[in-house]
Backbone and ligand atoms as CSV (ligand in chain L), in Angstrom:
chain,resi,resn,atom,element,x,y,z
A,1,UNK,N,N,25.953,-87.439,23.020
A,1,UNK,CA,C,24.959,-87.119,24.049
A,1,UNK,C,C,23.684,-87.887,23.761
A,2,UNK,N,N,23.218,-88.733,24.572
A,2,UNK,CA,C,22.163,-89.484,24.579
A,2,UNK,C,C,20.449,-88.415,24.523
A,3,UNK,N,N,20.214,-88.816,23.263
A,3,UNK,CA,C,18.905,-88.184,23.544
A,3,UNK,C,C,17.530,-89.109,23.837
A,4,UNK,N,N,16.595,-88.960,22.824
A,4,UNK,CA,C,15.518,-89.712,23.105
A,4,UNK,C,C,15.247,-90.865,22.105
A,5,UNK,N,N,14.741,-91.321,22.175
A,5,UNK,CA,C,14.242,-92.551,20.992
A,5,UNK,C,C,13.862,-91.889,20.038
A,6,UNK,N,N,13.535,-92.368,18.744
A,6,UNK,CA,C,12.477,-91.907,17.969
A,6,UNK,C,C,11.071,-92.225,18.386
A,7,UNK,N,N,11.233,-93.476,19.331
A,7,UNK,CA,C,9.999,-94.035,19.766
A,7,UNK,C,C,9.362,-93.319,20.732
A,8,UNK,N,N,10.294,-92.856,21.644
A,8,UNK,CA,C,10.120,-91.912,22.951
A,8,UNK,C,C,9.205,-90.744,22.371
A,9,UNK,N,N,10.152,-90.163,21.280
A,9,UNK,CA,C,9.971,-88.644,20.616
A,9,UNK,C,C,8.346,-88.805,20.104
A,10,UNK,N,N,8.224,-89.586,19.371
A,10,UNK,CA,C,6.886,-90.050,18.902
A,10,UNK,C,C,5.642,-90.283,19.578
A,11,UNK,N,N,5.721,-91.329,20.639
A,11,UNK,CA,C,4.666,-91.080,21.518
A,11,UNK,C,C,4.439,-89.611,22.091
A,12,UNK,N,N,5.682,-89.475,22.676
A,12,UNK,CA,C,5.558,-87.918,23.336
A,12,UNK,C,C,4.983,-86.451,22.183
A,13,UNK,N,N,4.932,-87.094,20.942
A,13,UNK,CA,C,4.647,-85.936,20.043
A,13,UNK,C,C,2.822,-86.425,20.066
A,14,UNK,N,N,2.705,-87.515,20.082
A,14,UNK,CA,C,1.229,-88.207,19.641
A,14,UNK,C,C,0.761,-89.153,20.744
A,15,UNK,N,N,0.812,-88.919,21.817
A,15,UNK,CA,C,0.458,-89.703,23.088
A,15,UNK,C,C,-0.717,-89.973,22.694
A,16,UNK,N,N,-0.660,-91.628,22.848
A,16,UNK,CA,C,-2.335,-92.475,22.682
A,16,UNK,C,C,-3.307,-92.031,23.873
A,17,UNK,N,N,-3.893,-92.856,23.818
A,17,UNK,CA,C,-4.996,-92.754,25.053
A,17,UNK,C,C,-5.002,-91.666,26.429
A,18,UNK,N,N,-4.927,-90.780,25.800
A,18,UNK,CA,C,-4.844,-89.417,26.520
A,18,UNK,C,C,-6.479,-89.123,26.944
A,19,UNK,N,N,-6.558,-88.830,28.450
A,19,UNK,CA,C,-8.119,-88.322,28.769
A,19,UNK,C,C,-8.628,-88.964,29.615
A,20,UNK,N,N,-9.919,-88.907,29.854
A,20,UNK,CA,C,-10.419,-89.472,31.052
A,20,UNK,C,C,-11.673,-90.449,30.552
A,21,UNK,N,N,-11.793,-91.071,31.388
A,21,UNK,CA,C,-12.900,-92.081,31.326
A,21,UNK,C,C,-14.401,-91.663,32.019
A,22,UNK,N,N,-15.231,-91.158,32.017
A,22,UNK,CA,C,-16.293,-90.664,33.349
A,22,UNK,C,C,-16.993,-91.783,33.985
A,23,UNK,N,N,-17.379,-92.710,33.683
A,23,UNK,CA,C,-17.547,-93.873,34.121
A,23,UNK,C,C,-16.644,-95.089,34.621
A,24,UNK,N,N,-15.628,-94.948,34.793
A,24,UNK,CA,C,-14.278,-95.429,34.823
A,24,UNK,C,C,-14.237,-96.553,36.230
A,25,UNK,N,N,-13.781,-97.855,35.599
A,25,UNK,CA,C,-14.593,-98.855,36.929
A,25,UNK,C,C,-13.320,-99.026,38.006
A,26,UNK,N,N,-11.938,-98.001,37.534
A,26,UNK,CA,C,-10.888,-97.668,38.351
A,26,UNK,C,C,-10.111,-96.594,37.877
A,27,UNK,N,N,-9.680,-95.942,39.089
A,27,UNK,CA,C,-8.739,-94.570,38.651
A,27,UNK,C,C,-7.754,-94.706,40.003
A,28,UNK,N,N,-6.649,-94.556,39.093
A,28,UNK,CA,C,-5.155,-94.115,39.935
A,28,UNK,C,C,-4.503,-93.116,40.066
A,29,UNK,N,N,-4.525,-93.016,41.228
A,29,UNK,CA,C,-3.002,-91.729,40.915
A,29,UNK,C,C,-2.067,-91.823,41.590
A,30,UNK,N,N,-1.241,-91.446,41.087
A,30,UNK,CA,C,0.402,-91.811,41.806
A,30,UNK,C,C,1.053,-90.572,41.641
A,31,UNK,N,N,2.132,-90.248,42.471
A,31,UNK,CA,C,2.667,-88.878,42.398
A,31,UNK,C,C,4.475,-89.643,42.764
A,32,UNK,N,N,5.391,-89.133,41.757
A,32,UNK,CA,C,6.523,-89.230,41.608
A,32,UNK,C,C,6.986,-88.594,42.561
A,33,UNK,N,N,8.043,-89.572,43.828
A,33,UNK,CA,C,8.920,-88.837,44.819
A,33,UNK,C,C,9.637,-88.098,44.578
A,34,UNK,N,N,10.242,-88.309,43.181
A,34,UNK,CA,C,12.025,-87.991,42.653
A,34,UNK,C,C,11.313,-86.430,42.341
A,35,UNK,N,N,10.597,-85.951,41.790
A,35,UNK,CA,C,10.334,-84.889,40.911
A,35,UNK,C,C,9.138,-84.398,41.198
A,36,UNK,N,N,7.713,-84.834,41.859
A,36,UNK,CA,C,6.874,-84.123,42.461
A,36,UNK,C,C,6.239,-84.342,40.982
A,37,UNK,N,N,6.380,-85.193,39.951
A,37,UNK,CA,C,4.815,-84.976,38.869
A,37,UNK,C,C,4.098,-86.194,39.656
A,38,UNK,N,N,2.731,-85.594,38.601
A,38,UNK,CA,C,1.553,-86.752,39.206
A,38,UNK,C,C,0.959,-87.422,37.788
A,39,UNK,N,N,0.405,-88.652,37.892
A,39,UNK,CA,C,-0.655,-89.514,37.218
A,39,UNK,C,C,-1.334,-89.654,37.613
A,40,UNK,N,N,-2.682,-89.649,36.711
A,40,UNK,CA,C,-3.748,-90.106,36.557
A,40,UNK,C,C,-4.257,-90.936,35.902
A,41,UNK,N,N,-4.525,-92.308,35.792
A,41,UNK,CA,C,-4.985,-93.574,34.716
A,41,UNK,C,C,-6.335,-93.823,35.353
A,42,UNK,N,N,-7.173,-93.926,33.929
A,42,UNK,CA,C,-8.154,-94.342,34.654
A,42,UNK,C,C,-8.748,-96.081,33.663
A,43,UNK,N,N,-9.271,-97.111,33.879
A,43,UNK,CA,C,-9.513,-98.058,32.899
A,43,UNK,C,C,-11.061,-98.565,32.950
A,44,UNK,N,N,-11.543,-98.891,32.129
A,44,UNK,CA,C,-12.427,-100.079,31.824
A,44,UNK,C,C,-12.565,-100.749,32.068
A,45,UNK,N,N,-13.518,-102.190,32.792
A,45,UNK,CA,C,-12.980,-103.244,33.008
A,45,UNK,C,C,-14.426,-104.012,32.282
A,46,UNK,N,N,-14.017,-104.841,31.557
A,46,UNK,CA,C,-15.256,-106.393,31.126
A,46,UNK,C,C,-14.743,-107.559,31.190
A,47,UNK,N,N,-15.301,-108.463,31.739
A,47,UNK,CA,C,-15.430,-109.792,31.571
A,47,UNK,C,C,-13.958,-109.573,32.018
A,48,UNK,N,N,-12.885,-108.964,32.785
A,48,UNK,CA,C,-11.729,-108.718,33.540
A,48,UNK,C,C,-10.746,-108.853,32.621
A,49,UNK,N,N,-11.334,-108.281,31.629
A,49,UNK,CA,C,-9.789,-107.513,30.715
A,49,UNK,C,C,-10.231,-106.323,30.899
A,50,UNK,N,N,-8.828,-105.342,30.672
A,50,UNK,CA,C,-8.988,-104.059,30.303
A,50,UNK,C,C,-9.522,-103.501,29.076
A,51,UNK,N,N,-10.815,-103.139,28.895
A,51,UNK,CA,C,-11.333,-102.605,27.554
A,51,UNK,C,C,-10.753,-101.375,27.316
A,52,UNK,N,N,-10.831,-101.015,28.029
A,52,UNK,CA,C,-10.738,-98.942,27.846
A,52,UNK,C,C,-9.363,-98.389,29.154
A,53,UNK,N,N,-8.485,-97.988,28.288
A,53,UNK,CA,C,-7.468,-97.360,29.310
A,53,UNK,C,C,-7.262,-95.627,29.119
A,54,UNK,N,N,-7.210,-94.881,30.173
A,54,UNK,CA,C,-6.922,-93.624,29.502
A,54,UNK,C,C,-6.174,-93.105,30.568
A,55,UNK,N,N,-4.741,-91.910,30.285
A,55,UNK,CA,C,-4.217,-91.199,31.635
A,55,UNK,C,C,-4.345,-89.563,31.048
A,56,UNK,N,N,-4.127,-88.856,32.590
A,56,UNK,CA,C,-3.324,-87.528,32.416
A,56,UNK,C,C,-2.214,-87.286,33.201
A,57,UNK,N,N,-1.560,-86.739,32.776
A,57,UNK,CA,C,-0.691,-86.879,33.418
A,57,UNK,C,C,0.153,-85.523,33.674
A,58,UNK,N,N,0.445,-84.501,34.676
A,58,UNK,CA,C,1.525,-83.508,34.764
A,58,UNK,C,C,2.994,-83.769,35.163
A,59,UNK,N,N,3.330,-84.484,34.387
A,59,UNK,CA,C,4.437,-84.626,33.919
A,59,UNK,C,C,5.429,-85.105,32.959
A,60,UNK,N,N,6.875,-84.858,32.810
A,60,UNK,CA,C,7.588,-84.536,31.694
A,60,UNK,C,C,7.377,-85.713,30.334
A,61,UNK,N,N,7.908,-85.144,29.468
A,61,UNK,CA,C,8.094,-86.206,28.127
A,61,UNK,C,C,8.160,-87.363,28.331
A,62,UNK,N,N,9.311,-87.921,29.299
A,62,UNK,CA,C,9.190,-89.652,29.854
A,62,UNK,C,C,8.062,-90.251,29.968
A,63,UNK,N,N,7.365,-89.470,31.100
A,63,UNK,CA,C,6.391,-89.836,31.995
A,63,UNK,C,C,5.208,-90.179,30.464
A,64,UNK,N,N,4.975,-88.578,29.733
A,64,UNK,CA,C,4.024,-88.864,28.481
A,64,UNK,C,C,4.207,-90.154,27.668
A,65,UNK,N,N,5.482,-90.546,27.497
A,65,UNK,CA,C,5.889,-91.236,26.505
A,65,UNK,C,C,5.641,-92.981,27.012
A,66,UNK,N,N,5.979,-93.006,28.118
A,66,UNK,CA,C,6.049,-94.572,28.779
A,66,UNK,C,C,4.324,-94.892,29.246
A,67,UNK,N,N,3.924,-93.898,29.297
A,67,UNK,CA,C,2.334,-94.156,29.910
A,67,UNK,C,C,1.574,-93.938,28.662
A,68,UNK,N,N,1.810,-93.684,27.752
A,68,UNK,CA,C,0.869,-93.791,26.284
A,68,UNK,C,C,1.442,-95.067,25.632
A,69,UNK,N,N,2.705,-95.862,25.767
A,69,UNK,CA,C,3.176,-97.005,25.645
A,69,UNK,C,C,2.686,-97.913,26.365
A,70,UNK,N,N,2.708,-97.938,27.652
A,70,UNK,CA,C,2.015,-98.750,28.433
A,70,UNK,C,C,0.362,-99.005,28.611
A,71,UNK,N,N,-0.619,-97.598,28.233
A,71,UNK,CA,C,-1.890,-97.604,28.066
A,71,UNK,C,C,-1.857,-99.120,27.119
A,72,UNK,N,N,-1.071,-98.471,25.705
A,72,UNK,CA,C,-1.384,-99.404,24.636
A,72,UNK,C,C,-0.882,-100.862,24.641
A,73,UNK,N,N,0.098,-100.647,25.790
A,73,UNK,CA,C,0.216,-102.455,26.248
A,73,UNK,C,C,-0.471,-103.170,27.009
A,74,UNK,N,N,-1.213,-102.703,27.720
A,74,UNK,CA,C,-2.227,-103.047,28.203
A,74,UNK,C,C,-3.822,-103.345,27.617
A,75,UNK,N,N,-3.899,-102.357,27.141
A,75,UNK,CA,C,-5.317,-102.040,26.752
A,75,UNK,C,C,-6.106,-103.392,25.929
A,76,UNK,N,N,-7.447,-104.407,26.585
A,76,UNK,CA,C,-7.000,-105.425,25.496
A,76,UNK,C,C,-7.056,-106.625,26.290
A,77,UNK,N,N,-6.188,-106.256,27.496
A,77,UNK,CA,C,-5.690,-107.450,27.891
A,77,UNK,C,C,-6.108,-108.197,29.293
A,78,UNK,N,N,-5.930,-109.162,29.511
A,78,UNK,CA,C,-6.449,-109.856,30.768
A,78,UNK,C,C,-5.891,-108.463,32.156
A,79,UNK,N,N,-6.787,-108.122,33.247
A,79,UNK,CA,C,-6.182,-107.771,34.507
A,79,UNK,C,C,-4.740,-108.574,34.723
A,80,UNK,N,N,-4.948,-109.694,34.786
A,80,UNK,CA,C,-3.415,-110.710,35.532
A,80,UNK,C,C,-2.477,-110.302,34.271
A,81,UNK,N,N,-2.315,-110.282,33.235
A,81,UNK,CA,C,-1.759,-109.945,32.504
A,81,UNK,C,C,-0.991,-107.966,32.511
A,82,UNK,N,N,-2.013,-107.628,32.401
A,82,UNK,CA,C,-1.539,-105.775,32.654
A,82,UNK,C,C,-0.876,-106.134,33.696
A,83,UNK,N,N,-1.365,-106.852,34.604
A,83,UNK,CA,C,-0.416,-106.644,35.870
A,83,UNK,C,C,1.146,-107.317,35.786
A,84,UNK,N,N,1.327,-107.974,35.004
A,84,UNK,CA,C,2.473,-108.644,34.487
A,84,UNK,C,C,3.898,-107.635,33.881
A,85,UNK,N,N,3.153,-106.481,33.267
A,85,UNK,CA,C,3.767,-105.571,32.507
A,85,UNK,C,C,4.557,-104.642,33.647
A,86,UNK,N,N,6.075,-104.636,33.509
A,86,UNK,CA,C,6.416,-103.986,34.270
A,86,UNK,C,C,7.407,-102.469,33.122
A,87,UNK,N,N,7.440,-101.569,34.257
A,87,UNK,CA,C,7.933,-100.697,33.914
A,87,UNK,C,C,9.403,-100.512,32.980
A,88,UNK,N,N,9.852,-101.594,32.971
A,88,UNK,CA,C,11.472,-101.931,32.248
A,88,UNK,C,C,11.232,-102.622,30.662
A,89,UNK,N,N,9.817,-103.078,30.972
A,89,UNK,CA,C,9.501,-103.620,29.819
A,89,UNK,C,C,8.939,-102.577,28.646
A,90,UNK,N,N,7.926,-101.664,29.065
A,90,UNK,CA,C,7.516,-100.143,28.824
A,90,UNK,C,C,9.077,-99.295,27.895
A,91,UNK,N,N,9.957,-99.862,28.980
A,91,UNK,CA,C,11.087,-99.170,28.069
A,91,UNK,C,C,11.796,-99.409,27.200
A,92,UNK,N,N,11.628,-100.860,27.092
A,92,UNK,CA,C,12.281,-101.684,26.276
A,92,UNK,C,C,11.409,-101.776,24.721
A,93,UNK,N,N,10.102,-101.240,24.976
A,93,UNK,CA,C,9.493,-101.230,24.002
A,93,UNK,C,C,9.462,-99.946,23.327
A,94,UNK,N,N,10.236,-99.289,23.935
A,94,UNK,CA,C,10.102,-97.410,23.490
A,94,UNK,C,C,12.082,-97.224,23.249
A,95,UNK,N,N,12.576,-98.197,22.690
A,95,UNK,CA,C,14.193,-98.257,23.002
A,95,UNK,C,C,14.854,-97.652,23.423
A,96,UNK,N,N,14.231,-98.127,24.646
A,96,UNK,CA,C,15.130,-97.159,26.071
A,96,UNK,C,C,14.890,-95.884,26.612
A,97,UNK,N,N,15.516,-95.378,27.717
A,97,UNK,CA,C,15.105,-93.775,27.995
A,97,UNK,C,C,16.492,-93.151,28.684
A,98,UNK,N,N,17.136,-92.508,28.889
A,98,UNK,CA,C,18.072,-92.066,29.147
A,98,UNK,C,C,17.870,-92.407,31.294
A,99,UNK,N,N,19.187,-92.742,31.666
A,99,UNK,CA,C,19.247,-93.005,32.917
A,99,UNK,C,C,18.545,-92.384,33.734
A,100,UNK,N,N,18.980,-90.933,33.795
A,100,UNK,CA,C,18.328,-89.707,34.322
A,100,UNK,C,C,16.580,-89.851,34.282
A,101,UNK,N,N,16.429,-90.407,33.312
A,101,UNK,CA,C,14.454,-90.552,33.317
A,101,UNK,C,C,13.927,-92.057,33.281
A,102,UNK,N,N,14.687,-92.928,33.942
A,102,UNK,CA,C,14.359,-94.415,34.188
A,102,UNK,C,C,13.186,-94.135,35.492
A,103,UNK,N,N,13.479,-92.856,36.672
A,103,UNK,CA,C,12.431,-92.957,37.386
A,103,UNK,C,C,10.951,-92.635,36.877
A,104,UNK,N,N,10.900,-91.966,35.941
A,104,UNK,CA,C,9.262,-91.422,34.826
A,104,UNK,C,C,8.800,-92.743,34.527
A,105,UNK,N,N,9.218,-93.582,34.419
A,105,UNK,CA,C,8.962,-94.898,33.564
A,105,UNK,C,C,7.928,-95.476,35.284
A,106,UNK,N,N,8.299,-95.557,35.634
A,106,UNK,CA,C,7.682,-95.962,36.985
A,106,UNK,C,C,6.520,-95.499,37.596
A,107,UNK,N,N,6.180,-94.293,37.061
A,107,UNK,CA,C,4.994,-93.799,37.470
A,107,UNK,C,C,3.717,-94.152,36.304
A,108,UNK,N,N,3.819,-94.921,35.204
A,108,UNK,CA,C,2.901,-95.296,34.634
A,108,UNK,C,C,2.510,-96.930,34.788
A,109,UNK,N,N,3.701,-97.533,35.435
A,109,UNK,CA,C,3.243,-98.746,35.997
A,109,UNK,C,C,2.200,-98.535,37.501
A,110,UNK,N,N,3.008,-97.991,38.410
A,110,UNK,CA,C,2.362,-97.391,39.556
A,110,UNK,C,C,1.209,-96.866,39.410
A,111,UNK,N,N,0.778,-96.109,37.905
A,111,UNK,CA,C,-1.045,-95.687,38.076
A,111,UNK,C,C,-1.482,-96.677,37.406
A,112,UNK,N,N,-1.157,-97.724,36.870
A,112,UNK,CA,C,-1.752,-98.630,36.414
A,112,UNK,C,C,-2.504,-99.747,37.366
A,113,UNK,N,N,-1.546,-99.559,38.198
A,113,UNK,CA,C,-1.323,-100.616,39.773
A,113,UNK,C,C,-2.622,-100.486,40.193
A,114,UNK,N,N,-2.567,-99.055,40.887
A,114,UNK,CA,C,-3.457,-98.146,41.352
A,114,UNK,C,C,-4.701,-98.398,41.060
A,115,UNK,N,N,-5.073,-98.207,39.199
A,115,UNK,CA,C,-6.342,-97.900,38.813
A,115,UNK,C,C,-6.893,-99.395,39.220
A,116,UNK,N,N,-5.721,-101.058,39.320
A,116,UNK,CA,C,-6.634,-101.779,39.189
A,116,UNK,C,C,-6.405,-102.221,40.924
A,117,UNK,N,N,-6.235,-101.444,41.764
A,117,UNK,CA,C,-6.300,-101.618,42.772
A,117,UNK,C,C,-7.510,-101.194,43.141
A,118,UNK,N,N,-8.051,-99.669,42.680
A,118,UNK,CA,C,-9.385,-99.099,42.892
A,118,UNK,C,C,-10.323,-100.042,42.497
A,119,UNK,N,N,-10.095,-100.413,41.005
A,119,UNK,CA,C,-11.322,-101.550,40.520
A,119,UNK,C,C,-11.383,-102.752,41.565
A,120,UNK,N,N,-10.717,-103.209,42.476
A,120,UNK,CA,C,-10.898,-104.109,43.445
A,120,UNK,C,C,-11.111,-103.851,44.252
A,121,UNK,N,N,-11.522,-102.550,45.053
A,121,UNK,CA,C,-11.945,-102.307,46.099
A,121,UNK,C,C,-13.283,-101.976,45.761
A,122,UNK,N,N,-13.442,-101.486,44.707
A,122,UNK,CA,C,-15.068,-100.637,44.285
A,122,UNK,C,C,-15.480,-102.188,44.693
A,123,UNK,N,N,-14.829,-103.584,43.834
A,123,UNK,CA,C,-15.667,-104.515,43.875
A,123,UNK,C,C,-15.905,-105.243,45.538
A,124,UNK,N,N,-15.106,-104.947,46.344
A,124,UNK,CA,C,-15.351,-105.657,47.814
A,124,UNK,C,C,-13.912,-106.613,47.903
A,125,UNK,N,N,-13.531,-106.637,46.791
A,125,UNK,CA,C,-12.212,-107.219,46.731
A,125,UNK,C,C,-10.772,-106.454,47.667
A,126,UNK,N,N,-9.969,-107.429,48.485
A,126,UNK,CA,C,-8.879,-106.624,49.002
A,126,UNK,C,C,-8.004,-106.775,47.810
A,127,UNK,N,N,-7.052,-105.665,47.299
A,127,UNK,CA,C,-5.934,-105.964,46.021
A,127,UNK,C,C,-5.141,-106.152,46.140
A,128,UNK,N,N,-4.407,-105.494,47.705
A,128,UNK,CA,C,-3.079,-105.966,48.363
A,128,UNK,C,C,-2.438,-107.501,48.244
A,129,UNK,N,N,-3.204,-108.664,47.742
A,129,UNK,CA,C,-2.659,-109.921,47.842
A,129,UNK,C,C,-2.270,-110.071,46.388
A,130,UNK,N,N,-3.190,-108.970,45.300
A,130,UNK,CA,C,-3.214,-109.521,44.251
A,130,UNK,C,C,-2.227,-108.091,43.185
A,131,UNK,N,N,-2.606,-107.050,43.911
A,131,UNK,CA,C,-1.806,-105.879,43.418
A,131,UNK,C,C,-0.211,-105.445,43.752
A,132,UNK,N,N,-0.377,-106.083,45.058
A,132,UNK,CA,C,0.638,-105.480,45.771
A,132,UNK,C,C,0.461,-104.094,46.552
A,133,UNK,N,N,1.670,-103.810,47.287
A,133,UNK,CA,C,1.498,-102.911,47.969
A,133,UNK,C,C,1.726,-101.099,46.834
A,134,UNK,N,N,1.215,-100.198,46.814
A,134,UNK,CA,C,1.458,-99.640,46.089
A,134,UNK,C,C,1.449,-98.227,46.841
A,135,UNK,N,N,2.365,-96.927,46.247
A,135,UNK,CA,C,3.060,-96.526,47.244
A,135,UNK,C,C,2.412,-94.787,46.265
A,136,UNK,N,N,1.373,-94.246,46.929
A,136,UNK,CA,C,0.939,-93.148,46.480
A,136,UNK,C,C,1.586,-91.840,46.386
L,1,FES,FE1,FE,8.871,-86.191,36.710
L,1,FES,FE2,FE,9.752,-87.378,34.589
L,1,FES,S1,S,10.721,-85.758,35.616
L,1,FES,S2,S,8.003,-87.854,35.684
């Protein structure tokens, strides 16, 4: 019977960048079709890397585990870059997640999307050319 990673188990025991930002120069939220949880990411932005990433999130272990993985793959890094990071990759870095929770993995790319979709609108920027379409 397939369980979790040790990697999975681990984040989900010690999730990084947990919390909120109050000054936060974008915030996302995305709400999972399959299961009804929601995210919240919110980030930093300087000189258009991500300085500061943080989520909350109400929902399950996956969801904790791939979005405290993904904070920390991001965090650091150029905008065009975070945006590069997709959700399969998140899992590949957490060795794997059981089939059944491949959709959790998706909702921490999706608030990531999000938060830097907000940071482009705060700025006058449209994100749709550069974010994509992103599906709340
Ligand atoms: Fe909802 Fe995992 S079951 S995010």
């Amino acid at each position: 019977m397939m369980l979790y990673s040790d990697k999975v188990m681990e984040h989900f025991a010690n999730p990084r960048n947990v919390g909120e930002i109050e000054d936060a120069d974008g915030i996302g939220e995305v709400g999972n079709a399959k299961c009804g949880d929601i995210m919240k990411m919110y980030i930093k932005v300087n000189d258009g890397c991500i300085s500061d990433v943080k989520f909350r999130t109400f929902g399950c272990g996956a969801a904790v585990a791939t979005s405290s993985m993904a904070t920390e793959m991001i965090k650091g890094k150029s905008i065009s870059d975070a945006l590069k990071l997709t959700n399969k990759a998140v899992v590949e870095a957490l060795d794997g997640l059981p089939d059944s929770k491949l959709h959790c993995s998706v909702l921490a790319e999706q608030a990531m999307k999000s938060a830097i979709s907000d940071y482009y609108k705060r700025n006058g920027v449209d994100p749709e050319p550069i974010v994509g379409k992103i599906e709340e």
